[in-house]
C-alpha positions in Angstrom: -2.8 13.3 8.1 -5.0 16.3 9.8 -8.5 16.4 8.9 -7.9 19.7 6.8 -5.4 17.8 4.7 -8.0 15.1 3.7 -10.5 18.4 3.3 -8.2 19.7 0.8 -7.6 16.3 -1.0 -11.1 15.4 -1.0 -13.2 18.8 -1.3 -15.3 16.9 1.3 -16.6 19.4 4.1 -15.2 19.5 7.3 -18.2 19.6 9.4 -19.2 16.2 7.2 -15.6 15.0 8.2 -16.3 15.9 11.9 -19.0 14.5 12.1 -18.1 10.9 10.5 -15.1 11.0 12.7 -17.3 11.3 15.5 -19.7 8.4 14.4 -22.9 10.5 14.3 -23.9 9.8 10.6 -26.2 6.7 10.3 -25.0 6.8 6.4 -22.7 7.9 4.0 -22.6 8.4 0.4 -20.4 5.9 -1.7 -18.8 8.7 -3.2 -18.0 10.3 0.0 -16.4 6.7 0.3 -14.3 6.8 -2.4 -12.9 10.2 -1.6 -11.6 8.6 1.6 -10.2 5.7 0.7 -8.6 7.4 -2.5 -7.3 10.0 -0.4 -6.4 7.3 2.6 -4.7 4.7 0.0 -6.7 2.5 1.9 -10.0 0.4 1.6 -13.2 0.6 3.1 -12.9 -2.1 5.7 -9.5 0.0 6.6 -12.0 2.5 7.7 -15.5 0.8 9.5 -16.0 -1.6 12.4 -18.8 -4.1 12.2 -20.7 -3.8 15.3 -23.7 -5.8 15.5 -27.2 -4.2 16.4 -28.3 -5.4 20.1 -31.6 -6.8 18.8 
């Protein structure tokens, strides 16, 4: 699935999507979530990587 295809099923802009897919956001809203995992068919933990802090 492209990234404009998940813009059209999620009305989620694609400079937002860019830039998750990228990993520059230090957040992101829970219904931004949803939209994903709806459109995805998949859950969250489908979708992040727990990567410790180096502290």
């Amino acid at each position: 699935m492209s990234k404009r295809d998940i813009t059209k099923l999620t009305g989620i802009d694609r400079h937002v999507l860019d830039r998750i897919y990228k990993g520059e956001v230090k957040g992101i809203k829970f219904e931004t979530l949803n939209k994903l995992c709806f459109a995805l068919d998949c859950t969250p933990n489908d979708l992040f990587k727990y990567v410790p802090d180096e502290n």
